[in-house]
Structure formats: C-alpha cells, structure tokens
N, C-alpha and C positions, 0 to 999 in steps of 0.2 A: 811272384812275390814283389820284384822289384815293379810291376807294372800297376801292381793294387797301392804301391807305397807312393808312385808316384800322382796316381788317382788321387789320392786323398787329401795330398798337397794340393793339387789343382782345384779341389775342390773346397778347400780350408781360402786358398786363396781367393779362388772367383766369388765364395758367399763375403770374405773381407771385403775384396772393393765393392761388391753391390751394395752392404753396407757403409762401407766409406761415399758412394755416391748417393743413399739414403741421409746420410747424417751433415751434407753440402748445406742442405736449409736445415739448420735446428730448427731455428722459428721460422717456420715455412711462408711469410708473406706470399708467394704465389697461391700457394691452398688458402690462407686467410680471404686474398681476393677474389677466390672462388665461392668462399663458404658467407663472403658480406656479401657478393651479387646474389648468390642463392637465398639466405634469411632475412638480408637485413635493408637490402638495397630498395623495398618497397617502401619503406618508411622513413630512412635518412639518406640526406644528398651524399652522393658520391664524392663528392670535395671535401667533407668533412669540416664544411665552415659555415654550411646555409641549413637554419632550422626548415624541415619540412614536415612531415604528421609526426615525424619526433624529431629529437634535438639533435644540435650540431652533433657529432662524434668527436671530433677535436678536443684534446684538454679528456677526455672520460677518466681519465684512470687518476689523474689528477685531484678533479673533484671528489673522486669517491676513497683519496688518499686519506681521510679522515676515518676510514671504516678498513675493516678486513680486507685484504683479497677475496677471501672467500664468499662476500657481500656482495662485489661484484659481478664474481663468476655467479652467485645465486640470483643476482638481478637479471643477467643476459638470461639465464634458462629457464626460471617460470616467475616471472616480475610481479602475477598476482599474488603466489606466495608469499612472497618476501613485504608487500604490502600487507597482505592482512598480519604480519607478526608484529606490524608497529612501526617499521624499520623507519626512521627520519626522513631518511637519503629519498628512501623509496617511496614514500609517501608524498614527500615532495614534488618528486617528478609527473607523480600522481592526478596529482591536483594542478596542477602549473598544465599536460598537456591531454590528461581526461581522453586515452586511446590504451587500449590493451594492447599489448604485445606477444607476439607468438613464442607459447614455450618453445624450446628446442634442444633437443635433444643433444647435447655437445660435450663433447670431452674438454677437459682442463687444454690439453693441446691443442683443438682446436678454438679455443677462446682465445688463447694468449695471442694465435696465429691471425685470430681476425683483429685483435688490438694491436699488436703488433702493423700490422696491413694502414688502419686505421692512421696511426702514427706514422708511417712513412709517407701516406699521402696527405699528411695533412703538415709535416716538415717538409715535405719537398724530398725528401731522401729518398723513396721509392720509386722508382722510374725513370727519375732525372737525369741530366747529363751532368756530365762533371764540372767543376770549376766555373769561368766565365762564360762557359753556354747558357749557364743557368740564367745569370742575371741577361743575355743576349735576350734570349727566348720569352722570357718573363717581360721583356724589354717592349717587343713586338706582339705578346700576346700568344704565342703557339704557347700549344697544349703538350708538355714533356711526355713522351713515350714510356710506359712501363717496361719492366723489365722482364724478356724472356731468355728461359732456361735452354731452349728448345735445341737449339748449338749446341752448351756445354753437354746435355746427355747423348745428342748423334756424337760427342767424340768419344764419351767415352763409351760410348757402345761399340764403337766403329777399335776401338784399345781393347777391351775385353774382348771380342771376337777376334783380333789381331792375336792376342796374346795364349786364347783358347786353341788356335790353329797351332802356333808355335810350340805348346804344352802335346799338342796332341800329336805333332811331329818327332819329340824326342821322344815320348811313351811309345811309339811304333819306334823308333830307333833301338830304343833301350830292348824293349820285346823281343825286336831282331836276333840283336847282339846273345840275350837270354838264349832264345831258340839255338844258336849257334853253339852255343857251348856243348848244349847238350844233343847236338846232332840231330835236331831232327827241324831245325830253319826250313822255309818255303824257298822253291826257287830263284826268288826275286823278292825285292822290298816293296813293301808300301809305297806306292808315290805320292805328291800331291794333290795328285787328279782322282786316285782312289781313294785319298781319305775325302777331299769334298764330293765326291759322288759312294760314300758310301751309304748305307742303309740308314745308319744314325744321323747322320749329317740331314737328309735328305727327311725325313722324318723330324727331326730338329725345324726345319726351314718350313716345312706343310705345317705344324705345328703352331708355330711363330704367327705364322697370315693368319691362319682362321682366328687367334687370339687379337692380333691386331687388325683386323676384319670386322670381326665380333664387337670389338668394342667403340671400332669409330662408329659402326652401323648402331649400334645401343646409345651412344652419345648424340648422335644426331637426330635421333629420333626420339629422343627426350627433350631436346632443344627444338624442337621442329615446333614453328610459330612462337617462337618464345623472340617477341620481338619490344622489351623493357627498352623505354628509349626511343621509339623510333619515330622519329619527327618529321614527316615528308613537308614535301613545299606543295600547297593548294595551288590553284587556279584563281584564288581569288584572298588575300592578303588577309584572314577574318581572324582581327584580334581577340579573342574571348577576355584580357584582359579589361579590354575597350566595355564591352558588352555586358558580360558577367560581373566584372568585378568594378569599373568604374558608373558604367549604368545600371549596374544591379539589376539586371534582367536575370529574372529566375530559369534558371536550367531546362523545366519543362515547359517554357513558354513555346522554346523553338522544338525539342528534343521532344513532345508529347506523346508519342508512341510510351514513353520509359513507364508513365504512370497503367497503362491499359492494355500493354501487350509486350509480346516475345521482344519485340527488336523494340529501340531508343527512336529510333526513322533520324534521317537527315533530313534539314527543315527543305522545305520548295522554295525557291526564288519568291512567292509569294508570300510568305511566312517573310521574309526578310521587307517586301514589299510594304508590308502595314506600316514601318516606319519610317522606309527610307524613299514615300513619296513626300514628304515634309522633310528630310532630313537628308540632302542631296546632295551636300558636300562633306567628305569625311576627314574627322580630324587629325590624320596621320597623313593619310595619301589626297587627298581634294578631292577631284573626280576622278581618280585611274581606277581604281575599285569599282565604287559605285555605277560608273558607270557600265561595265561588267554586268551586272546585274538588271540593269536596267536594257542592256543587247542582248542579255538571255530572255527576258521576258516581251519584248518587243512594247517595252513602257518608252516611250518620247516626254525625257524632262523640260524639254522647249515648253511642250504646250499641255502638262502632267496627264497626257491622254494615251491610251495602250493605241499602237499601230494597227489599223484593219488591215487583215491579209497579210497580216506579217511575216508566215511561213513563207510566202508565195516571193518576197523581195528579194531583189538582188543584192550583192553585196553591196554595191559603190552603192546602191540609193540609202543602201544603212548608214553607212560610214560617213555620206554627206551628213546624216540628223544628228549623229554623234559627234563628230566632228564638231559639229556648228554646236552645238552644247558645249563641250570641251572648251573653245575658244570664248565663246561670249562669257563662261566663268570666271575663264584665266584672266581677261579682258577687266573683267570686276573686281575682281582680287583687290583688296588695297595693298597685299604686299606685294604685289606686282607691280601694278603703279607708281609704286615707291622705286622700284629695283629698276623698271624701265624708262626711256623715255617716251614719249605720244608719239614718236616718229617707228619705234622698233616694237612695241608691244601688242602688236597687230603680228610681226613677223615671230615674234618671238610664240606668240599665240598659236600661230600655224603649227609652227614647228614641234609643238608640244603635244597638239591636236594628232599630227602623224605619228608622234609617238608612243600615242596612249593606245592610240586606233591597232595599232603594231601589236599593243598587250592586247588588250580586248583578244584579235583574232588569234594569237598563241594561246592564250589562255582557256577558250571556248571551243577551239577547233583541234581536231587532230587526224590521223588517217583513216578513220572511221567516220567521222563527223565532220562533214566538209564546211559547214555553217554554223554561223554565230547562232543561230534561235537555235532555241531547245533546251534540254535538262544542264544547268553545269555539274561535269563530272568532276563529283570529290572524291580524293585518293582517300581509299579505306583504310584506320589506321589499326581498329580494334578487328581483330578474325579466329574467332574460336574453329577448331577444327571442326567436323563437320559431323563428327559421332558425341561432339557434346551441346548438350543441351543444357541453354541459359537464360532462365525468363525475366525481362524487367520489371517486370508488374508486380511479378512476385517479392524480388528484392525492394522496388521502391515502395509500394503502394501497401503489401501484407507484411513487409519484413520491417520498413520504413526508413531502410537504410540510406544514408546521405550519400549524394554522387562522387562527394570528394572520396569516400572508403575506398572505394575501385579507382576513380577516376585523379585521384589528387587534386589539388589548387588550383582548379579551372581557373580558375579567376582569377590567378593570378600569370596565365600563362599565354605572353604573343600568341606563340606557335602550338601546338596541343600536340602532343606526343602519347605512348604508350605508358604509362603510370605505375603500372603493377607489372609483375612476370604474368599474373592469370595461368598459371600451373598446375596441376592438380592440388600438390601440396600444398598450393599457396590457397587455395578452394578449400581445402581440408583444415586445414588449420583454422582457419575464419571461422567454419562453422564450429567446431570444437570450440569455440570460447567465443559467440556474440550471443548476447543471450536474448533471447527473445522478448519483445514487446509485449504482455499478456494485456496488460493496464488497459482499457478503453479500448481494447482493439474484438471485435465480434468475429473475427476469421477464427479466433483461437477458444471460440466460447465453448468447442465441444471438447476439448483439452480437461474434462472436468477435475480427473484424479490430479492433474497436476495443479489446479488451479486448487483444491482442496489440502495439497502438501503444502504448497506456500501459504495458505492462509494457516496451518493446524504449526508452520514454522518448521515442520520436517524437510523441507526443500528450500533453499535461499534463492536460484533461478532456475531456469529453461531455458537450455541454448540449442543452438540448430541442431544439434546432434543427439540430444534429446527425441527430438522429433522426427528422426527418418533423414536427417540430413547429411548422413555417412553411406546411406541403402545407393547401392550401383545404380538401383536404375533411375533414381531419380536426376541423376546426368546425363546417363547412356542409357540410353531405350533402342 
C-alpha cells in the first residue's frame, strides 16, 4: 500500500516537471526557428530586413495591425485563399510581389512561434549577448550566436534521473520497512547496485538508446544533402552579379544544357573564352582571374593566340608567358602609374606577377592534378541524391519556369550558394500550386479534356499535380 502511494506521487511528480520543462518556451522561438528554416527560409532572408522572392519579415505583424489576427494567421497558411476573398492586405502583397506561397499546414502555436522567432531576430533579442557585447559585436561586425537549450535540458535530465533514483531508494526502503512488519522481509536490502542493475532500470536505459538512436538516425537522414546556404569558395572568383545581372548575360548562354537536357552543364573555359579574348582585364580583380582562365586553356594574351603543345609545357615556360602578361598590364595600369614611381613599378610589377602566378597554381592544381592545363574544377554546389531524378528541360523549356524559382537572385549574387532546401516537401508543394503553362505551349496539346474544362470555364487552372506531378515515379524510377 504504502509503496503504490508512494508510486503515484513520483509519478504525479516526474509527469509535473516534464511539464514544467515543456512549458520553459511558451513561445518556443527555438521550434519557430526550426519551423521558418523549414517553410519559409526559401523565400525570405533570414535577417528579417532584406526583401528576397518575398518581403522583409521584419515589422509583419505590425503592418497587418490593421486587420485580425486571425487574417494573418490565414495569410501565412493558404495566401491564395485569403486573396481570392478580396482581402486588401493580401491583395496588395499580391500584386507588389506576383509569387505564390506555399500553404502550410500550421497550428495557431506554431505561427505565433515562427513570429515570435521572426521578431527576435530582427530586434536583436534572440541570440544576442547581453548588454555591451551587443553594441561590441555589432561594432566589429560578428554575427551574434543564437540561443541554445541544449545545457538547460542535460541538466535537467541529469535532476530528473537524480531525483528518480532517490524516489526509488526510499520506495525499496519504505517496502523494506513494510516487509518487516509483517515478517516476512528478504534477508538483506536493496542496494544501489541492485536497483541500477535491475531488470527495469536496465530495460529503461536499452529503451532510452534505441529511442535516441532512432531519432538521430531519422533526423539526419532527412537532412542528408539539405545544404540551404552553402556558399563554397571557387577556384576562380566568378561574379554572377558581374555577369548576370550587370551584363545581363542570360542564364542559358553559359548554363545551356538547362534548356535541352537532364543536367544545367558547367560552362568550358571556352564558353567563358568567346568574351574574355577581348575582354582581358576584369573589373574587380584585373588579371588574377582572367588570367586563370586563360592557364587552363593554354590561350597566350601577349599574342591572343592558344599555345601549340600546350599539354606537353612545362611549368616555369608557362609561368614565364603569364608572368610576363601580368606585369606588362600592371605596367599599363594608369592607376598604377599614379601610385608608383618609374623607378619601382617594374619592381612592384614583379612582385605582383609572383603573386598572381601563386594563385593561378593553387587554384588550378591540387593532389590529383599536378598541372595548370586542363579542366578547372568547380566545387559542386547543387547535388540531388542519386535516387531522384530531376530534368532541366523539362522545368525550363516545357514547364517554362524561371531559374530564379529554384535558383534565387543570380544576379544578384557575388558568391552563388544553395537557394532553396530542394527537399522533397519543398518539390511537393511547388508542384501542388504552379500552375501549368497551357497557352501557346504544344507539349500540353494532348491534355485535351483539360483544355476543354478551361475553355467550357469548369476548370480555372492546371498545376503540376494535376498532371502526374505527385506520381512516385516520376522522381524515383
């Protein structure tokens, strides 16, 4: 009796604190931060203050202080809804950034959790250090650490099993005691070593792993290639903002595989070559690039003629051609000129020459590849797993979709990074709501019945999903 009374208390108590350690986040910004990198992070900067395929986040709840809450919460979870009812708010945004957004399936908690999130990274108040680090930090430019839980739950995990040990030391004690009354106690106590080596314990702890086993192995293997974000350093400094979006060089000039087949292709050094035998100083870096380019192809800008036998050179005869390019530019520079005198800009020439030559062979060579000719190897940034299948032809050329929808603001981007998560769900959703091209497009002319609903006005579109664009195997074959 006294050991079932004592049970129930420990067990009234331990479901209390797990509760009490549930209810630490009311409004769980760490889940918020989970659940904006998961829906939302493909379309708005993580800063919360730079417009990208949607708008800042920053200020949201503000703006839409004029309307319900509950307008809000109906905007983040199906945005075309709440547009076709007329809604101002929503129509506005509508029109101003002309991109659908993915419904989503969210509870009131977790919405508040990602506004919440939202607002602390865009106050400064989530992740920040306290007091005068802040303005330090902001000072210098580092990036404040968010905040993790990760401590406060090992302690009190590390309390709760303290305290579970200690409950279950006095329940054998008290049991004892019970036993003894009425005569018929074991010849010895419980010890410590018995109760953690007993059958429940032991059972308990095999338990525990395969749970916490189970779920790192399912977490990482849902995240597996999910690399949103990730920006490597090239071998060759190639601005797309330069290119795409100051020169306006269309996407599939260089990328031409996207319109006619499976892969996008990385262009050839010769692809880059049509412009840059007229165009052989670049306007960020001069010759350190360009010239890169022209030691992979074995092109000589002295004398705009490709090297015969180029495979066959040695190093140093390369490096003298290069070299001596390098220098006779530097040498022209008028800002050089300016900056040097005629006594030192010969030396300074040199020395510049050695240094660029430095990059060239880092950049082109590695343990595999002992020499500057040859292919330059670009670090791949896009890589679907290898059991899905993803066609460009078909998105660009029959779907007609624009490279920014997967790829975001090339053009507007130094560095090129990963853009999208590229997740299944994030594949799932897209298709579920982009609606098909019918108009002037001949791929879709056998589509008849649907093409008959839109006209008789029974159908208003045709989106991917429609068409077989949820069917398994059309990813996985």
């Amino acid at each position: 009796m006294i050991y079932r009374c004592i049970s129930s208390k420990f067990f009234l108590l331990f479901a209390a604190l797990v509760l009490s350690v549930s209810s630490i986040s009311a409004q769980n910004l760490d889940e918020g931060k989970s659940l904006f990198k998961a829906n939302c992070a493909s379309c708005h900067a993580k800063n919360m203050k730079t417009n990208l395929t949607g708008p800042a986040l920053a200020g949201v709840e503000e703006r839409w202080a004029d309307y319900p809450q509950e307008d809000l919460y109906s905007w983040i979870r199906n945005s075309q809804a709440l547009i076709s009812t007329g809604h101002p708010r929503a129509n506005e945004l509508w029109n101003q950034y002309k991109s659908v957004m993915t419904n989503f399936n969210l509870t009131d908690d977790q919405i508040a959790n990602i506004l919440g999130y939202i607002n602390g990274v865009a106050d400064g108040s989530y992740g920040a250090p306290a007091g005068a680090a802040v303005a330090a930090n902001q000072a210098v430019g580092v990036q404040a650490e968010e905040s993790d839980n990760t401590l406060l739950f090992a302690v009190l995990f590390l309390i709760l099993a303290l305290l579970a040990l200690v409950l279950s030391r006095i329940v054998s004690n008290l049991n004892y005691l019970a036993q003894s009354k009425e005569g018929n106690a074991p010849a010895s106590r419980q010890t410590l070593a018995d109760t953690l080596t007993s059958k429940s314990v032991i059972g308990f702890v095999i338990f525990s792993l395969v749970v916490l086993g189970g779920y790192t192995t399912v977490n990482n293997a849902i995240g597996l290639n999910r690399m949103q974000g990730y920006k490597p350093d090239q071998p060759i400094k190639f601005s797309h903002a330069t290119h795409a979006g100051l020169q306006k060089i269309d996407c599939q000039y260089c990328h031409d595989g996207a319109r006619r087949s499976k892969h996008s292709v990385i262009p050839a050094a010769n692809t880059c070559m049509n412009c840059h035998k007229a165009v052989k100083v670049g306007s960020q870096y001069g010759t350190a690039e360009l010239t890169k380019i022209y030691a992979s192809t074995g092109y000589d800008p002295n004398t705009d003629k490709y090297l015969p036998e180029y495979e066959e050179m040695e190093q140093e005869d390369i490096a003298k051609i290069y070299k001596k390019w390098i220098v006779n530019s530097f040498v022209q520079d008028e800002g050089n000129k300016a900056k040097y005198s005629a006594l030192k800009i010969s030396d300074a020439a040199v020395r510049e020459a050695d240094k660029q030559w430095d990059g060239i062979v880092s950049s082109l060579t590695n343990d595999q590849k002992k020499k500057v000719q040859g292919p330059i190897e670009w670090v791949r940034i896009h890589n679907l797993p290898d059991h899905v299948y993803f066609n460009h032809a078909q998105h660009v050329t029959v779907g007609k979709v624009e490279c920014q929808n997967c790829h975001g603001k090339v053009e507007e981007m130094e560095v090129v990074g990963q853009y999208s998560p590229l997740s299944m769900g994030w594949c799932i959703n897209c298709h579920r709501q982009t609606e098909v091209q019918f108009t002037d497009n001949d791929y879709y002319q056998s589509y008849e019945q649907y093409h008959q609903e839109l006209k008789d006005g029974v159908r208003e579109k045709v989106t991917v999903e429609d068409i077989g664009g949820l069917e398994c195997q059309k990813c996985h074959y």
